[in-house]
Wavefront OBJ file of the C-alpha trace (Angstrom):
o trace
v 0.000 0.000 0.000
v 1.053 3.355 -0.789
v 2.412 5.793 1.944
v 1.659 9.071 3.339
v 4.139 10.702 5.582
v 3.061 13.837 7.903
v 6.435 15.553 9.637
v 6.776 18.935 10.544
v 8.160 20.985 13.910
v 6.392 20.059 17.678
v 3.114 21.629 17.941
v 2.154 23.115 14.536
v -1.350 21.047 14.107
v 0.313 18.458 12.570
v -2.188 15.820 14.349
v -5.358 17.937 13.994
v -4.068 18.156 9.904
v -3.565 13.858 10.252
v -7.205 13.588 11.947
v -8.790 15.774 9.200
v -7.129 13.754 6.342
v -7.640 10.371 7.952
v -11.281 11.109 9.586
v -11.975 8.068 12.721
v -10.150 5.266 11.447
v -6.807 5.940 13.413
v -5.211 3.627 15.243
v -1.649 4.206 17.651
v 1.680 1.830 17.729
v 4.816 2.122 18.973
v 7.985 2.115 16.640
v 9.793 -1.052 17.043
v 12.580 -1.399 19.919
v 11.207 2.115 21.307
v 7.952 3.350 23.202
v 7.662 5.931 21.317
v 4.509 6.502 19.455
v 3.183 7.500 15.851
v -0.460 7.181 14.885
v -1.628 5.741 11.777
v -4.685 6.372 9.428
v -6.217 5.997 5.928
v -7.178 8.502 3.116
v -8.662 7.415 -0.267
v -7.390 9.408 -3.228
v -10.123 9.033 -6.004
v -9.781 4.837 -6.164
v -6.156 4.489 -4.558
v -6.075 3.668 -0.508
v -3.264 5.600 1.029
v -2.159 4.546 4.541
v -1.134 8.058 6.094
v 1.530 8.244 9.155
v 1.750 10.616 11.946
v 5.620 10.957 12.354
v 6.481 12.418 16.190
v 7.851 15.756 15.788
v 10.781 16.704 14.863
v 13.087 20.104 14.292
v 15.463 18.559 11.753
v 16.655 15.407 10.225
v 19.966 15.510 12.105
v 17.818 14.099 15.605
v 19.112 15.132 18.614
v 16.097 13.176 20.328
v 14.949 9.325 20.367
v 11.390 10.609 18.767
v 13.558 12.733 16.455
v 15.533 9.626 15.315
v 12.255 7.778 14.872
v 10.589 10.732 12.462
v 14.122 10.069 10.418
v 14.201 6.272 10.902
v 10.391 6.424 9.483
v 10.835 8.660 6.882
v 13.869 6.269 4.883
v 11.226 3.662 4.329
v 10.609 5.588 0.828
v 7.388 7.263 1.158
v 4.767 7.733 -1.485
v 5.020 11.513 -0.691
v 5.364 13.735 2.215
v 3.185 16.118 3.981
v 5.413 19.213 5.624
v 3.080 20.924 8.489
v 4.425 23.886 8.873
v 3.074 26.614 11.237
v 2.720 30.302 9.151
v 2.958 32.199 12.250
v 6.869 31.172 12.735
v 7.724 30.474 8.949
v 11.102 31.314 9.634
v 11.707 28.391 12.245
v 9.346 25.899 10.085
v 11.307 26.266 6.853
v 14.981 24.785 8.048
v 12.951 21.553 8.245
v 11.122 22.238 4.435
v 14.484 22.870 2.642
v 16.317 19.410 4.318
v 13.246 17.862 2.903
v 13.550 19.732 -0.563
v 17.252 18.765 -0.077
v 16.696 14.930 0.256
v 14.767 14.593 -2.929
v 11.383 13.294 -1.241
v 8.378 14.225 -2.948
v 6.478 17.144 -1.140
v 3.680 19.389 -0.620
v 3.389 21.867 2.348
v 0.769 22.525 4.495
v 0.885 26.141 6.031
v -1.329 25.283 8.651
v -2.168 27.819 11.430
v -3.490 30.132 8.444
v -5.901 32.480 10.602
v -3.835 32.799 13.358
v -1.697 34.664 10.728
v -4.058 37.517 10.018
v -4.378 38.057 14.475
v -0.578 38.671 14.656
v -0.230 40.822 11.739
v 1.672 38.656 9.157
v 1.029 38.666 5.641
v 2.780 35.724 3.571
v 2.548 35.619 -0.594
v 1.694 32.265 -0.665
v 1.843 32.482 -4.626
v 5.765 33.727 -4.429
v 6.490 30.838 -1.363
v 5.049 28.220 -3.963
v 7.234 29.706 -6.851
v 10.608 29.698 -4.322
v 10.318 26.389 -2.981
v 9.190 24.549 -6.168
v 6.254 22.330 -4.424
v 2.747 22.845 -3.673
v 2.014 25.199 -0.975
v -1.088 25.077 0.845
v -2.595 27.380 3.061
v -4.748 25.132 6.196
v -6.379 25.661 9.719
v -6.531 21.776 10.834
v -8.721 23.225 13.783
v -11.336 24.461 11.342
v -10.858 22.384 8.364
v -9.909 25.353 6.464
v -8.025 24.231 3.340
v -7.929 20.816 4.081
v -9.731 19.827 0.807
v -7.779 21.917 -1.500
v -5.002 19.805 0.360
v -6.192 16.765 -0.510
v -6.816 17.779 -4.181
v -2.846 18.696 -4.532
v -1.403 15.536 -3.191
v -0.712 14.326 -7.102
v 0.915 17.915 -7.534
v 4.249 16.877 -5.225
v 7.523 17.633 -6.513
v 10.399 15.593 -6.210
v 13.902 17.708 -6.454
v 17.146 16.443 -7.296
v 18.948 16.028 -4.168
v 20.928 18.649 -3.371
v 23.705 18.946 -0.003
v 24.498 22.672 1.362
v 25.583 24.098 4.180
v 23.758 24.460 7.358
v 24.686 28.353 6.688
v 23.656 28.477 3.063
v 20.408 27.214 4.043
v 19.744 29.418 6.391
v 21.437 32.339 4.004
v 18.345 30.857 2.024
v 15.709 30.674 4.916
v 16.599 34.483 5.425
v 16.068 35.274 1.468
v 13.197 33.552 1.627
v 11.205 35.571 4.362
v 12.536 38.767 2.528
v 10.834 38.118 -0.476
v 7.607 36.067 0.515
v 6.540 37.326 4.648
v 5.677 41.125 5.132
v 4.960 41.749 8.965
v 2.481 44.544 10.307
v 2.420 46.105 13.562
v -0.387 45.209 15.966
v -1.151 45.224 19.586
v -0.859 42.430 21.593
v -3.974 40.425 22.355
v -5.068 39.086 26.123
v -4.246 35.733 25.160
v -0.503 36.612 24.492
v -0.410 39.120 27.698
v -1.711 35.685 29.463
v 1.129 33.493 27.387
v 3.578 36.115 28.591
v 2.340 35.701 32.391
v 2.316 32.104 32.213
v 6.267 31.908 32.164
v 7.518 34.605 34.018
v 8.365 33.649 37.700
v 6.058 35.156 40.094
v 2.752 34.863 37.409
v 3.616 31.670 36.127
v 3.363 30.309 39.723
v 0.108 32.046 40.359
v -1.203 30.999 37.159
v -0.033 27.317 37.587
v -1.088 26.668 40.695
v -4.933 27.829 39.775
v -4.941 25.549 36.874
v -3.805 22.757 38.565
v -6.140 23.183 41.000
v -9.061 23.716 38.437
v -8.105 20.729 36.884
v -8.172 18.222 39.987
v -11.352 19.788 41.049
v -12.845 18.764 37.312
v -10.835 15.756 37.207
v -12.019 14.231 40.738
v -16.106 15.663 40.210
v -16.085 13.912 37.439
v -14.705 11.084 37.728
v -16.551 10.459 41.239
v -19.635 11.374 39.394
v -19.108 8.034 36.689
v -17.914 6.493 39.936
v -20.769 6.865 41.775
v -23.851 7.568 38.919
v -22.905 4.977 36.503
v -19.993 2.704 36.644
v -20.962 1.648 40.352
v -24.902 1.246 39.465
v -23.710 -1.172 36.419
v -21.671 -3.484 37.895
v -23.625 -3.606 40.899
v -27.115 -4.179 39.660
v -26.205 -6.204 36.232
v -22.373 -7.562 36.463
v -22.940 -8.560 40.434
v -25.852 -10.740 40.200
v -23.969 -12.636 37.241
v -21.063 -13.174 39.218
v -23.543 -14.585 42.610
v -24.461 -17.320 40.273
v -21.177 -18.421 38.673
v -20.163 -18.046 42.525
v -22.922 -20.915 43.780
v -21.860 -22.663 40.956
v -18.366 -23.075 41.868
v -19.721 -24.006 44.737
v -18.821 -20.883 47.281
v -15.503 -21.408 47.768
v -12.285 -23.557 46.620
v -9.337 -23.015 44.499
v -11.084 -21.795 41.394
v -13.636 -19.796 43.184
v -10.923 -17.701 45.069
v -9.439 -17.380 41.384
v -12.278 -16.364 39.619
v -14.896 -14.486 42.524
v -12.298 -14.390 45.325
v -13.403 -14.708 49.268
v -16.840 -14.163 50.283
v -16.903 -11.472 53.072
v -20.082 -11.883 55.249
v -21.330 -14.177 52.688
v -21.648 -11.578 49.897
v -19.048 -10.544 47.124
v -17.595 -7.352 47.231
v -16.373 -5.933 44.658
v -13.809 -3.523 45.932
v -12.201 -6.296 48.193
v -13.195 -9.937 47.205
v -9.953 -9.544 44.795
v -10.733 -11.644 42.189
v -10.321 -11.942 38.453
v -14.031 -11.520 37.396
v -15.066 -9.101 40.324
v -12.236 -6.998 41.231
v -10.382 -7.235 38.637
v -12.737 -6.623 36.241
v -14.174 -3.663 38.591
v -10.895 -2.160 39.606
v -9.881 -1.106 36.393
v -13.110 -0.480 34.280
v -15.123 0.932 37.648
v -12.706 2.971 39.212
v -9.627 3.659 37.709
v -11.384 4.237 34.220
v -13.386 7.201 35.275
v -10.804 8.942 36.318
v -8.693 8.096 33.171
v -11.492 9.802 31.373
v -11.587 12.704 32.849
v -7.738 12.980 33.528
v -7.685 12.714 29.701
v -10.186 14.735 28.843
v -8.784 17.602 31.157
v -4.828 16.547 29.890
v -6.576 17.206 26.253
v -8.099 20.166 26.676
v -4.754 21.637 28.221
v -2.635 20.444 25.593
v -5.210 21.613 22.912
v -5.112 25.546 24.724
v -1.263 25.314 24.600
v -1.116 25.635 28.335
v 1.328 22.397 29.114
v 4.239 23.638 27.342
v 4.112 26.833 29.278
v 4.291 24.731 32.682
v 6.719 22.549 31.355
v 8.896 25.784 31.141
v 8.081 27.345 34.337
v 9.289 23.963 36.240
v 12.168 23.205 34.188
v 14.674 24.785 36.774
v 13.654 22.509 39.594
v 13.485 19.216 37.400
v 16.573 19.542 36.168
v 17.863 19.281 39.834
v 16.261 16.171 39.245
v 18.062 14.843 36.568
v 14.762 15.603 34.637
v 13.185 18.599 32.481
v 10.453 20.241 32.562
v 7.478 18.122 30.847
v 8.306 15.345 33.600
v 5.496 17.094 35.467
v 3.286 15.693 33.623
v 3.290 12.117 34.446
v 3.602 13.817 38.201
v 0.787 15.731 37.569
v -1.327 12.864 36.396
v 0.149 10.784 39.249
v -1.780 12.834 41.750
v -4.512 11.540 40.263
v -4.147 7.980 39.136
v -0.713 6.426 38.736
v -2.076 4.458 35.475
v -1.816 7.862 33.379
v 1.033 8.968 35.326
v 3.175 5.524 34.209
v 1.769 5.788 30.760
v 3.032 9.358 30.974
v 6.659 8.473 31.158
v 6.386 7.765 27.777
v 6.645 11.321 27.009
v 10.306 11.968 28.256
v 13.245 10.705 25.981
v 16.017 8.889 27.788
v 16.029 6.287 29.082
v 17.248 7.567 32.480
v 15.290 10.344 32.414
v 11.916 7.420 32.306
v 13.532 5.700 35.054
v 13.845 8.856 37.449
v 10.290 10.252 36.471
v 8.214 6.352 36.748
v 10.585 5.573 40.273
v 9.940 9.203 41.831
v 6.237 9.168 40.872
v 5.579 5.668 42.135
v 7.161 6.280 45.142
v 6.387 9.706 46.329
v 3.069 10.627 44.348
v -0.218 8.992 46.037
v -3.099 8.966 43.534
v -6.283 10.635 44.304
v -8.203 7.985 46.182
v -5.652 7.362 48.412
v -4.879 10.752 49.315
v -8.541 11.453 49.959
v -8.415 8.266 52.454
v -5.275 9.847 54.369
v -6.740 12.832 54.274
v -9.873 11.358 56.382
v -8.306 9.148 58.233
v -5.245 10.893 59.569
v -7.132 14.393 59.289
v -9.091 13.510 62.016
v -6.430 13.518 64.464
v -5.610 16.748 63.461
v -4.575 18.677 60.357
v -1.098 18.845 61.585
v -0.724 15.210 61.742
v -1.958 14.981 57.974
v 0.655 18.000 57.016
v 3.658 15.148 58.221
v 2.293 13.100 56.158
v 2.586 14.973 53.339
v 5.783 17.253 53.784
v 7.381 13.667 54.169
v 6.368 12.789 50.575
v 7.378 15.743 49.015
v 10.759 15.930 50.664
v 11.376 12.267 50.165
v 10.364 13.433 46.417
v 13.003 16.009 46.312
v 15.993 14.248 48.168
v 15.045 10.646 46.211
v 15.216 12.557 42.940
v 18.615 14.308 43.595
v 20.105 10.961 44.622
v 18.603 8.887 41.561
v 20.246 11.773 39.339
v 24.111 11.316 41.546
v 24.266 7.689 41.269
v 23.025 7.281 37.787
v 25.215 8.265 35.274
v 23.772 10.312 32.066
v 23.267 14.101 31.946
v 20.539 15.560 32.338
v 18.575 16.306 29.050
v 17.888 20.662 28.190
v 14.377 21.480 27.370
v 13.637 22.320 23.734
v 10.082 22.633 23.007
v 8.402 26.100 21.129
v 5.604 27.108 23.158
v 2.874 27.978 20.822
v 0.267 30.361 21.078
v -2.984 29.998 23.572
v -5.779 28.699 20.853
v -9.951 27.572 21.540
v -9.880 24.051 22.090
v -11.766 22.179 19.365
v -14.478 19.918 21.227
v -13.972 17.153 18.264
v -10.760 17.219 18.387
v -10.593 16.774 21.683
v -12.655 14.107 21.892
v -11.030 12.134 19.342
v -8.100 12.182 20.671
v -10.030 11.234 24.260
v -10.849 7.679 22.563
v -7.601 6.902 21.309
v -6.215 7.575 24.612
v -8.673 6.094 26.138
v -8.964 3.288 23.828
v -5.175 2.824 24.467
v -5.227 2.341 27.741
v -7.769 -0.551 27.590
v -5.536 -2.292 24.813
v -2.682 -1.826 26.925
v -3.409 -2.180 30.637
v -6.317 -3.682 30.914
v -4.609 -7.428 30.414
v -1.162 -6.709 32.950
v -4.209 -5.838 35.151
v -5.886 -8.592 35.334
v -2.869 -10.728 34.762
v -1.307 -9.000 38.218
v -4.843 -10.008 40.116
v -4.785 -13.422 38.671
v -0.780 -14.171 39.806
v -1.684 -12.461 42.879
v -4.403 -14.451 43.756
v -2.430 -17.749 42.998
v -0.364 -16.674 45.707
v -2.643 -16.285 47.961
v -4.145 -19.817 46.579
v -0.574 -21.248 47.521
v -0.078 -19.594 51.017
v 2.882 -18.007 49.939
v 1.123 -14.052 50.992
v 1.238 -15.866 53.932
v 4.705 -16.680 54.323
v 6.045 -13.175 53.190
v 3.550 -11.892 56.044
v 6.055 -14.009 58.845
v 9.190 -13.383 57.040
v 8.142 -9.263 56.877
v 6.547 -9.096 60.656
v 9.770 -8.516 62.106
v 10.049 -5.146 60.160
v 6.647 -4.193 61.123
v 7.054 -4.522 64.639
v 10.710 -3.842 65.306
v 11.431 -0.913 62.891
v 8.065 0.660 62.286
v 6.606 -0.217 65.774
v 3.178 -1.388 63.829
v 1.071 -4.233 64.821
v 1.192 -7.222 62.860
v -2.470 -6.564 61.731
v -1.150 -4.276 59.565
v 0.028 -6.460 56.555
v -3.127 -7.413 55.566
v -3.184 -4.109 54.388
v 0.058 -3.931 53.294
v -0.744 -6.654 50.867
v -3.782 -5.281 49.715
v -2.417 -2.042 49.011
v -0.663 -3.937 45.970
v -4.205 -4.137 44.734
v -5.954 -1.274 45.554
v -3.943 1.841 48.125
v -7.193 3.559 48.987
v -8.771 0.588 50.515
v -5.404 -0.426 51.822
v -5.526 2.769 53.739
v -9.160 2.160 54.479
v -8.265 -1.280 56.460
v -6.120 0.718 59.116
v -9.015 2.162 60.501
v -10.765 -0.797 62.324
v -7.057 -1.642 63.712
v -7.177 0.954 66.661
v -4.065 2.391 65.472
v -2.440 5.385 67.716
v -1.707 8.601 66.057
v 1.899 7.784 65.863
v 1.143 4.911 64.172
v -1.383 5.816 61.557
v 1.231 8.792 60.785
v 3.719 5.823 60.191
v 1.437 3.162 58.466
v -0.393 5.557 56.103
v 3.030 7.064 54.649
v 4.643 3.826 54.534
v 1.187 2.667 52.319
v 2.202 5.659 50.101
v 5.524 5.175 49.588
v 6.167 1.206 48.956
v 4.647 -1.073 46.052
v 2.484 0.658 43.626
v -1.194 -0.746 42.851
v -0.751 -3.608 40.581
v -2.495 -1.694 37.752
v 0.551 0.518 38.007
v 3.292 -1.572 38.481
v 1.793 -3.811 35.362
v 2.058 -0.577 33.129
v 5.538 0.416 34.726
v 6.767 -3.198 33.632
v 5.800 -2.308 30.243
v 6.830 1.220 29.822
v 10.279 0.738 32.052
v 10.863 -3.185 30.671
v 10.984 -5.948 33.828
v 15.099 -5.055 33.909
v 14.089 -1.309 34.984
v 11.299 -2.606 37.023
v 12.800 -4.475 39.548
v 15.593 -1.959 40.042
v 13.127 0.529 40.856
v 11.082 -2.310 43.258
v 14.298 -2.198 44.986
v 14.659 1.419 45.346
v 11.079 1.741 46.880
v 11.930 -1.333 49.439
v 14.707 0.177 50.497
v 13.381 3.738 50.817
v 10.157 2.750 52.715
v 12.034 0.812 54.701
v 14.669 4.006 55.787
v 11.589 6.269 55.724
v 9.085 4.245 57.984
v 12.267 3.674 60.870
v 12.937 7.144 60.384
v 9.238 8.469 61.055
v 8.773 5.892 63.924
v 12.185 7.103 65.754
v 11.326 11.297 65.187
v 8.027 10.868 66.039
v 8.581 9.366 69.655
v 6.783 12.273 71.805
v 3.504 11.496 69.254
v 1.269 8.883 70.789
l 1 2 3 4 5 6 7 8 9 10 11 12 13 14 15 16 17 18 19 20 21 22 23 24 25 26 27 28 29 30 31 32 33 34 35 36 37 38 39 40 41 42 43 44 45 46 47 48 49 50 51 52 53 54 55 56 57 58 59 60 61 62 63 64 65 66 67 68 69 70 71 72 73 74 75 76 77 78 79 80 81 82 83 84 85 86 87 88 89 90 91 92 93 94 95 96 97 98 99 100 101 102 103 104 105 106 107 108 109 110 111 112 113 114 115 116 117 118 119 120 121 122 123 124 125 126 127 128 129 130 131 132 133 134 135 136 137 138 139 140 141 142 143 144 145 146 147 148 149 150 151 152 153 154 155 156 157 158 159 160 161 162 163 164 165 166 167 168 169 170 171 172 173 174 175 176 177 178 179 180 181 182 183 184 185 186 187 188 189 190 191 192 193 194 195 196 197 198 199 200 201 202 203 204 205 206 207 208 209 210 211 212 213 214 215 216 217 218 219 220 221 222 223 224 225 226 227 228 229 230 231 232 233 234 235 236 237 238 239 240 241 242 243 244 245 246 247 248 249 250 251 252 253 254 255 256 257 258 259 260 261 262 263 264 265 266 267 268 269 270 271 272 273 274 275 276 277 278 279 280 281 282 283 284 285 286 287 288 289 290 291 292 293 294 295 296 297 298 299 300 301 302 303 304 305 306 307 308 309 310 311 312 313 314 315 316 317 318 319 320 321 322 323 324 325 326 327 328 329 330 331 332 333 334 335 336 337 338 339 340 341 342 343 344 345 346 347 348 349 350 351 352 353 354 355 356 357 358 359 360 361 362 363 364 365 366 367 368 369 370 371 372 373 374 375 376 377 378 379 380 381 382 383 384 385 386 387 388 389 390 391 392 393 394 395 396 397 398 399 400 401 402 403 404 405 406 407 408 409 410 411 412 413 414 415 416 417 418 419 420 421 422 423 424 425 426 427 428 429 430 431 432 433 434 435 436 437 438 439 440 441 442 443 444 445 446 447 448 449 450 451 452 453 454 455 456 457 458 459 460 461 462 463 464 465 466 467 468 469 470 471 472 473 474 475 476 477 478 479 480 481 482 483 484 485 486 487 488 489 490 491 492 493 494 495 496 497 498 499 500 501 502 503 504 505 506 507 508 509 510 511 512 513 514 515 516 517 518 519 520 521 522 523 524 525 526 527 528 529 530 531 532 533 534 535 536 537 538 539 540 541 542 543 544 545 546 547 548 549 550 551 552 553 554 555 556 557 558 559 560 561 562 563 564 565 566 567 568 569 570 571 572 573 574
């Protein structure tokens, strides 16, 4: 089949020009060895079937970046022809990329996509002239609108292969420069309030401000509505359809045995809960679909709607200072931010940084020292009630742990730390359909991907507990509970169920009469050690099994120095 290739600079529409040509059928891999993604699509041309490709983005074709080297990698496998995005409101930037294309002989047609916003800032660009200089098609678009996408479409037979030609990286921009001279006249204007805003976002003092609403905005959305699909509609369907299935394939096992603890898990009080009967049909099924998929919905739809107003490379900026202490940059808040939420999106996150190191810093800090949403909202009632300074030890603990872990990781592992090089682009209207497009794929994505290490991590975990081994590690561990964190030995039943669920892990310490000491101790400890098994099945895939256990060993290790350390400085608490 015939190939389409879109490539152009980070954040010039090149996705919303992909989801115009390719319409619903789209469908996301990863390019092999990497986990770097690239979406994929069809257009029909009259009677041919092109299949169109979404290359990541990329500033040149000398990468400097793994999703650089994959846009490169990609773009040797002899396309058809190529598709340049390029955004008209920073031609000057764009264009370096459009001459190493013109250069390397591919065929071409440009998109100038961004077209209106070109007429707000005051450029003017002889599209006519542009066409004439560069020898291609040149077509002006707004992917957001659909403006020009047709006439696009219509031109694709037009592209021009040129003779490969090698210059300088000097003479091209010598051209670049010519280029602009002859085809871009600029008028004065005023700025707008969305660039005063774009200018506040960055700028110390502002940015701050600025983030710190938004972020809280966003939970506040995030967590109303995904408690709302908790409690109005994911709840109510499982309950009152999926339960009453599962009471009858539970008599028919017989109400208990090997393959009922499997399938339904334990009975408590004769019924089967689905938050804590743990198994594969009931909670695992549940866990996932009922209660971490809400809030993937909404954390998506929020992360979209951010993305799609141009906010997250702003914040990216603003925290790039104190990541790179971290051995990180800036966009690593992301998969932190998400984190707070639900650590699913917050591992899948990690996919966005580029190293290597750089995914192992991000996935160990935020599994360690980020507690998702539910659980937080557990400490926060539990502990809370013994008084708000109680809850703030909690809490200052897991942020410095997430400061002093982070400097450490980025010590004793060796790389450098990678600079931030993203263009920020302007504050735009979020397009609801676009939006919401790229809300299924994500969303479809995550049910593709996690959904089976889910419920592959309930069923191994419930063979364990089928085999008596959860018992065994629960002797061979009581000596740390006792001696080092001064718990009871009640307390790893909820140790172990944290690795399914934190939130009701955290729940379970309440019937255990625990003193305020020790519910200081026992709820940080639950934060900091194993993740959820939804989690640590996506961290296995994002970080590899290698990765994985290296960072298993960091949290053992850390909750074990952290739990002493809070049960010897918080002697005079009782």
């Amino acid at each position: 089949m015939k190939k389409i290739v879109l490539i152009g600079n980070p954040n010039v529409g090149k996705s919303a020009v992909f989801s115009r040509l390719t319409g619903a059928k789209v469908f996301v891999s990863n390019y092999p060895g990497t986990t770097v993604e690239f979406a994929q699509g069809y257009l029909t041309l009259g009677e041919e079937r092109f299949l169109v490709l979404d290359l990541p983005g990329t500033y040149t074709l000398e990468p400097l970046t793994k999703a650089e080297e994959v846009a490169c990698s990609m773009l040797k496998e002899e396309p058809c022809l190529v598709i340049n995005v390029v955004d008209a409101t920073n031609l000057e930037r764009n264009l370096n990329l459009t001459l190493q294309l013109l250069e390397k002989g591919v065929p071409l047609v440009v998109a100038l996509n961004m077209w209106d916003d070109t007429k707000h800032k005051g450029i003017e660009i002889d599209v006519k002239k542009l066409e004439r200089i560069l020898g291609v098609p040149v077509v002006p678009t707004c992917a957001l609108t659909g403006e020009g996408i047709k006439n696009l479409v219509g031109r694709l037979r037009e592209a021009e292969t040129r003779r490969p030609k090698t210059v300088s990286n000097k003479e091209r921009w010598e051209k670049i420069g010519k280029i602009i001279r002859e085809a871009q006249v600029l008028h004065h204007r005023h700025h707008t309030f969305w660039e005063v805003l774009s200018d506040l976002s960055v700028k110390p003092f502002s940015g701050i401000v600025i983030a710190s609403g938004v972020i809280y905005l966003s939970f506040k959305i995030i967590r109303f509505i995904g408690e709302g699909l908790i409690e109005k509609v994911f709840e109510p369907l499982f309950e009152n359809f999926w339960l009453p299935l599962m009471l009858d394939f539970s008599r028919f096992l017989g109400g208990g045995g090997f393959l009922h603890d499997i399938f339904i898990g334990r009975l408590i009080e004769g019924k089967i809960d689905l938050g804590a009967s743990f198994g594969l049909l009931t909670t695992g099924l549940f866990i996932p679909l009922g209660v971490v998929l809400p809030y993937i919905f909404s954390f998506y739809l929020v992360l979209g709607l951010l993305e799609d107003w141009g906010y997250l490379p702003r914040l990216a900026v603003l925290v790039d200072n104190i990541m790179h202490r971290l051995g990180l940059h800036g966009y690593a808040i992301v998969p932190m931010i998400l984190g707070l939420g639900c650590n699913v999106p917050g591992a899948l996150a990690t996919r966005l940084l580029v190293g290597r190191r750089e995914k192992f810093i991000a996935a160990t800090l935020m599994a360690i020292a980020v507690p998702c949403m539910a659980q937080i909202a557990m400490i926060v009632g539990l502990v809370g009630k013994r008084g708000e300074q109680y809850l703030g030890i909690v809490f200052l603990t897991l942020v410095c742990l997430w400061f002093i872990l982070g400097k450490l990781l980025n010590f004793f592992l060796r790389g450098e730390s990678p600079e931030l090089s993203l263009e920020i682009p302007p504050y735009r209207r979020p397009q609801p359909l676009a939006v919401i497009k790229k809300l299924w794929m994500r969303i479809q994505g995550f049910l593709l991907s996690a959904l089976p290490y889910v419920l592959i991590g309930v069923l191994l975990v419930n063979i364990l507990y089928a085999l008596k081994v959860i018992d065994f590690f629960a002797k061979v561990f009581s000596p740390i509970l006792k001696g080092l964190w001064g718990l009871p030995s009640g307390v790893i039943s909820a140790l172990l169920i944290g690795f399914l669920r934190k939130d009701v892990a955290v729940g379970m310490l309440a019937p255990l009469g625990l003193s305020t000491k020790q519910l200081i101790v026992s709820s940080t400890v639950l934060a900091i050690y194993f993740p959820c098994v939804a989690t640590f099945t996506v961290l296995i895939r994002e970080l590899g099994l290698k990765d994985m256990l290296k960072s298993l060993l960091i949290m053992l290790i850390t909750v074990v120095l952290v739990g002493s350390l809070l049960n010897f400085l918080l002697f005079p608490i009782k």
